[in-house]
N, C-alpha and C positions, 0 to 999 in steps of 0.2 A: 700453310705454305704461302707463301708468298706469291704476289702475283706481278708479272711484268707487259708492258705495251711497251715496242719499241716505233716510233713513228719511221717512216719511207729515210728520213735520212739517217735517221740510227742504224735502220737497215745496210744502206750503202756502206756505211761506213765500214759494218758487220763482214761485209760480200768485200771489200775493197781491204781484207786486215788492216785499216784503217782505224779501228775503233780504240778512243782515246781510253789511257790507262785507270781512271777513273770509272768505264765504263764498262772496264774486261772481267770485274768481279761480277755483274749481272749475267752475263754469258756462260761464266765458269759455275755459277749457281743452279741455269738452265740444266748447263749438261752434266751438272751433278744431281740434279732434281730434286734441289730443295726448294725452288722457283717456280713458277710456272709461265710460260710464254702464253700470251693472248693472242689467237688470229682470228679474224674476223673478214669474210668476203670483199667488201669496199676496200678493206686493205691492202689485201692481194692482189686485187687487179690496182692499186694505185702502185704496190709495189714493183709488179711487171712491166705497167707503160711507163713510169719514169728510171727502173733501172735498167729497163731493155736498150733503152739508148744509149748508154754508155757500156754495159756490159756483155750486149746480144741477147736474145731472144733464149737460147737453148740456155745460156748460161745463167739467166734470170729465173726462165723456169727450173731447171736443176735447181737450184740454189732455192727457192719455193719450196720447190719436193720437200727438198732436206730439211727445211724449219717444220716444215708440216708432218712430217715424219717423227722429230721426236718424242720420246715417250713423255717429255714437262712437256708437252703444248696442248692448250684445251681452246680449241673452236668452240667458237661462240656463233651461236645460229640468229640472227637478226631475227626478232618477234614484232609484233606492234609495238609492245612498249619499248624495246628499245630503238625503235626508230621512230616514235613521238619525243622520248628524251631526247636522240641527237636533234632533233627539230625544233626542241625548245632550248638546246645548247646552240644553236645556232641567231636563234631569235634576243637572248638572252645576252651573249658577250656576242653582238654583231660589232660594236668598235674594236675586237682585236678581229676583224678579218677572217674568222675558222672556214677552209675549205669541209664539204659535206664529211670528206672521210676526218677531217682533224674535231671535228661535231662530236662523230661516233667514238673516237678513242678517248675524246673527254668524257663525254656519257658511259662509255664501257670503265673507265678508269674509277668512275662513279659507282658505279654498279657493284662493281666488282675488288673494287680496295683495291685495286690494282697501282702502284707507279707507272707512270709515262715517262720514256728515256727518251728524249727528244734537243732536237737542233732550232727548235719552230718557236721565237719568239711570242707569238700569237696564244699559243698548247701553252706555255709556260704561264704568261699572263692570267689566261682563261683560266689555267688549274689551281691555280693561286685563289684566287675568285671564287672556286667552287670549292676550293677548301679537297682540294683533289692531290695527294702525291706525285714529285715531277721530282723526275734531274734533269736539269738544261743546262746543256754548252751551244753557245754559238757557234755555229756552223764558221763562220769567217774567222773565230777563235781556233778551231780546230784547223781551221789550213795553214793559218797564218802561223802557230804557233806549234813547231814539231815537236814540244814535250808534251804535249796530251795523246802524241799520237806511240804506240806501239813500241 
């Protein structure tokens, strides 16, 4: 089965029917479960404090729930070793900039043969580098340009 990370902006995108056409076949994969959605802790709370501001608080966490509820999503429990990998992801491609949770989704993307659906220039670069699976759209692509969008 296939595995997927969406990073904090793919997310919005997700929450916001936003998400550009290009990216509606991974979702439709999720919730046919031939997919599997990745979450991971650092995630979720990166998802909650940067979607909570634009979406609210009840509506960030509902919307939480519900990715975390479905039957494709497998949590992934933070061990040692995976949080020595994001430390040496971090150490490693410091010239792209990786915030600690964009670390762990490289390390987890690693790990786990997973693709990263992401907006993050930085995730893109790095994944490229580590020979890691990625679809990236620019984020200023997707506003700027209403046919990727829905």
């Amino acid at each position: 089965m296939k595995r997927l990370i969406f990073n904090t902006n793919a997310v919005d995108l997700l929450i916001s029917e936003s998400l550009p056409l290009k990216w509606n076949k991974y979702w439709r994969e999720i919730l046919n479960k031939t997919s599997q959605l990745l979450l991971f802790e650092p995630l979720i709370t990166e998802f909650f404090y940067k979607l909570s501001r634009n979406h609210g608080y009840i509506t960030t966490q509902n919307k939480i729930l519900q990715l975390k509820s479905l039957e494709s999503m497998k949590f992934i429990t933070i061990d040692d070793n995976l949080a020595i990998s994001a430390g040496k992801v971090v150490n490693k491609y410091q010239k792209y900039k990786l915030s600690l949770v964009d670390s762990y989704i490289l390390a987890c993307g690693k790990k786990f043969a997973a693709k990263i659906i992401t907006t993050d220039p930085g995730i893109k670069n790095a994944s490229r580098d580590a020979k890691v699976s990625v679809d990236f759209i620019a984020l200023k692509e997707i506003k700027e340009n209403k046919s990727f969008g829905n």
